[in-house]
C-alpha positions as CSV (number, residue, x, y, z in Angstrom):
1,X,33.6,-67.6,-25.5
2,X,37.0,-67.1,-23.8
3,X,37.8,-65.2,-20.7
4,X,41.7,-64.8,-20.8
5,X,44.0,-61.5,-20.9
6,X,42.0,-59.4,-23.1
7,X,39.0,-57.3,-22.2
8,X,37.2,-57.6,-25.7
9,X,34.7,-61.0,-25.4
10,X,33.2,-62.5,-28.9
11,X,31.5,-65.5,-29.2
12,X,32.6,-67.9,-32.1
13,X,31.1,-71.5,-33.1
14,X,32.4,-74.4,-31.8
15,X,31.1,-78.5,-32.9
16,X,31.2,-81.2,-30.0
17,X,30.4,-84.8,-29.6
18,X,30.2,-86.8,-26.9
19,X,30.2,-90.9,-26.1
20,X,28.8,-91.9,-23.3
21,X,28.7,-95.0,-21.0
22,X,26.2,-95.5,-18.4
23,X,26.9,-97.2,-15.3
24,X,23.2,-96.6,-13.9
25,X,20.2,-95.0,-15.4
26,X,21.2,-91.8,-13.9
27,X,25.4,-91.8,-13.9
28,X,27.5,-92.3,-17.0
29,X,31.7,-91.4,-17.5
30,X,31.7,-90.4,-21.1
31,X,34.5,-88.6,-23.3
32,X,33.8,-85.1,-24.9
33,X,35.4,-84.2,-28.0
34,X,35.5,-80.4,-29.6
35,X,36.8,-78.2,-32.0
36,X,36.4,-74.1,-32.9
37,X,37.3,-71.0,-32.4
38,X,38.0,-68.6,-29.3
39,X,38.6,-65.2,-30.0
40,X,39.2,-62.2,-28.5
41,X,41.0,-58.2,-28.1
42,X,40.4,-56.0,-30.6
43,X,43.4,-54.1,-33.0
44,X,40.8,-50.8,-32.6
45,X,39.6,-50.8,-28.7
46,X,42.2,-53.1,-27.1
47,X,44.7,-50.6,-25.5
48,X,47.8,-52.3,-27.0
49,X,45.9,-53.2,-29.6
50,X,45.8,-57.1,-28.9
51,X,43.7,-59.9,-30.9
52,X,44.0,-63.2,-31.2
53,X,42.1,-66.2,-32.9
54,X,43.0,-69.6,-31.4
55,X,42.1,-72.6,-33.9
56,X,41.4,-75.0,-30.9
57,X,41.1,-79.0,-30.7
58,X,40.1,-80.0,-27.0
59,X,39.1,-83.7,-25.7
60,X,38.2,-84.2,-22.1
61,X,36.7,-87.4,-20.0
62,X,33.9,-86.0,-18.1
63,X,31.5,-87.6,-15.7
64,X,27.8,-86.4,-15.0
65,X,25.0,-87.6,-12.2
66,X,21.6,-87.0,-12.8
67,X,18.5,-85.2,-10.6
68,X,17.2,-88.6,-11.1
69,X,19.7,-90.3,-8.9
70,X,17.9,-88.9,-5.8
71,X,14.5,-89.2,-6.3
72,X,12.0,-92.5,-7.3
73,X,10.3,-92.8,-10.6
74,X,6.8,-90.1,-10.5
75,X,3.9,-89.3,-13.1
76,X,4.5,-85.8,-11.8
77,X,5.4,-84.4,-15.2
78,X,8.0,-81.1,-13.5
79,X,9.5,-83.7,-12.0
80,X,9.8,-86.3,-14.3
81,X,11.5,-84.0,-16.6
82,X,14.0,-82.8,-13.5
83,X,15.0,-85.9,-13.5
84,X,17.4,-85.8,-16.2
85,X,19.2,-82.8,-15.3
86,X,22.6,-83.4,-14.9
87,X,26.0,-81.7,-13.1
88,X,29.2,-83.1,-13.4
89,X,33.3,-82.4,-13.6
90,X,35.7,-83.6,-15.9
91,X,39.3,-83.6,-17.1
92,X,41.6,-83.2,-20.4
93,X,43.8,-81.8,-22.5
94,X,43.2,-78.7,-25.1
95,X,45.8,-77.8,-28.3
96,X,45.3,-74.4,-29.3
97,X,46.6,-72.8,-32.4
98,X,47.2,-69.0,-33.0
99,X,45.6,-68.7,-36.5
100,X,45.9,-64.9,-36.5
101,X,47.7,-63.0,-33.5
102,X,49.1,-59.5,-33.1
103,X,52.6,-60.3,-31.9
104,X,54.3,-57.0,-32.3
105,X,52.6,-54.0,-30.6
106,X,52.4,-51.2,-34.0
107,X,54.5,-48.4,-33.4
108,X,56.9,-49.8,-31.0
109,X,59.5,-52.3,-31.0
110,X,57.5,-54.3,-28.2
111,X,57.3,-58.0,-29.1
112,X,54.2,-59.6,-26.9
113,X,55.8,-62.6,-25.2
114,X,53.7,-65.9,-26.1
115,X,53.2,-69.3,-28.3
116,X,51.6,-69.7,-31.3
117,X,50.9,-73.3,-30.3
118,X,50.7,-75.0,-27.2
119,X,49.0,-78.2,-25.4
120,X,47.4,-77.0,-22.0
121,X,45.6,-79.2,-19.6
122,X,42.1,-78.4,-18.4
123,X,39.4,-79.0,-15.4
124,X,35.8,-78.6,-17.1
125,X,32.2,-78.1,-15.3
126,X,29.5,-79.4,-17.1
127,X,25.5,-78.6,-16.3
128,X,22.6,-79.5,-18.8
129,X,19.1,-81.7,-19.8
130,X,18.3,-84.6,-21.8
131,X,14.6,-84.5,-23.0
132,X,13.9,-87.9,-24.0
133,X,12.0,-88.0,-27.8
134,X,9.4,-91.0,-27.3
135,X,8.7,-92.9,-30.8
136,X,5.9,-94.7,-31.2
137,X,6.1,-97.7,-29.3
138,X,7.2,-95.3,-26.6
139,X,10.8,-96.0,-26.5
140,X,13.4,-93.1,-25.9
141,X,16.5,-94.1,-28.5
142,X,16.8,-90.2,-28.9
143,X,17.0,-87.0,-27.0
144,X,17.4,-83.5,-27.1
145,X,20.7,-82.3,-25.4
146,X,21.2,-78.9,-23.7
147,X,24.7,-78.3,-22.0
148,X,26.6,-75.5,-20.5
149,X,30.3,-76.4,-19.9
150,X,32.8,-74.2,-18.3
151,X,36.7,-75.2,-18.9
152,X,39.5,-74.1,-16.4
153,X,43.0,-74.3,-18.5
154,X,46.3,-74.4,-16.7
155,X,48.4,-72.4,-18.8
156,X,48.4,-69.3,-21.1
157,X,47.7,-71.1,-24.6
158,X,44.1,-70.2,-24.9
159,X,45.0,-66.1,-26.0
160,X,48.5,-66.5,-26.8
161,X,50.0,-63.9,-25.0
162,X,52.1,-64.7,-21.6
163,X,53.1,-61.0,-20.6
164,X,54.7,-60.3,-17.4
165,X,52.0,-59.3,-14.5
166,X,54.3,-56.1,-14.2
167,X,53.5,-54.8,-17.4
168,X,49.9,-56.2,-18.2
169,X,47.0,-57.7,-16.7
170,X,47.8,-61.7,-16.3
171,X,45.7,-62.7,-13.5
172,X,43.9,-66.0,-13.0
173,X,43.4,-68.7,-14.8
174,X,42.1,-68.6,-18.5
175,X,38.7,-70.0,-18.9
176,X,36.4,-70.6,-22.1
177,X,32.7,-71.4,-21.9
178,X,30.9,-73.4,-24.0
179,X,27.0,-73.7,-24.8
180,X,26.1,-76.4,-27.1
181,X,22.6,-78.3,-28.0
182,X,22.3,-81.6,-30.4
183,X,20.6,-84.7,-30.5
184,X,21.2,-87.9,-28.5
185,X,21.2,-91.3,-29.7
186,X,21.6,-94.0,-27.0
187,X,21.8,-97.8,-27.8
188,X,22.5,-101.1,-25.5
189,X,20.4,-103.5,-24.2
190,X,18.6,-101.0,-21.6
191,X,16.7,-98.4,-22.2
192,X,17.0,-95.6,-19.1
193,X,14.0,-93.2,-19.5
């Protein structure tokens, strides 16, 4: 979901993967690949009658340190599975694409200011939980993943539209959230859980 110019919100799909390398049990620097949809506006509610999709590509390098970090190994079972909550920042690049975009304003000769393409750099925050799948000689080569990610972009490429603060409202930066679950599959000669 994208929070940019436009007051109208919609949710749209988006597939990620992630590699990660893991410099202890509980720290890893990793690289997080994506691709979607953002939307948003509507040609019915939106005042000037605004909408844009943005056929986005975004990569980033993102780090992430675990509860487990700060707390010894327990048979406590809350916190056991605390332990592999995670927080972390990160840094890349996004290339949107204006796949369908109201450029002209109907009834007036107003063109909205704006690229159909751009490259934008971005500041993420990511947040999630691993739940480790045991097999049956009690090994954890898979997990569950739950993440929350929240991207700051520097830039107006994520709606498309770069009016004048005079004429619309342009303020802050443009952000898009992401919510994603999937399966992990880890593999090297150590195994963390």
């Amino acid at each position: 979901m994208v929070y940019a110019d436009l007051d109208t919100k919609r949710s749209k799909a988006t597939v990620s993967a992630n590699l990660d390398y893991y410099f202890t049990p509980y720290a890893n620097l990793g690289f997080n690949l994506q691709t979607g949809n953002l939307t948003g506006g509507s040609s019915s509610s939106d005042p000037h009658q605004r909408y844009f999709v943005n056929n986005y590509k975004a990569i980033s390098l993102n780090t992430k340190l675990f509860l487990g970090n700060f707390f010894p190994l327990t048979e406590n079972e809350t916190l056991a599975a605390l332990k592999n909550f995670y927080v972390g920042p990160g840094f890349g690049i996004i290339k949107n694409k204006m796949t369908n975009i109201i450029r002209q304003k109907p009834g007036s000769s107003y063109i909205f200011p704006g690229k159909d393409e751009s490259l934008n750099t971005l500041l993420s925050f990511n947040t999630g939980l691993y739940i480790p799948l045991k097999d049956y000689a009690g090994d954890s080569i898979f997990a569950v993943h739950f993440n929350f990610q929240s991207n700051f972009t520097f830039g107006e490429g994520l709606d498309g539209y770069d009016d004048p603060k005079t004429k619309f409202k342009n303020t802050g930066i443009d952000v898009y959230n992401v919510i994603s679950f999937g399966l992990r599959y880890s593999f090297g000669p150590i195994d963390f859980w």
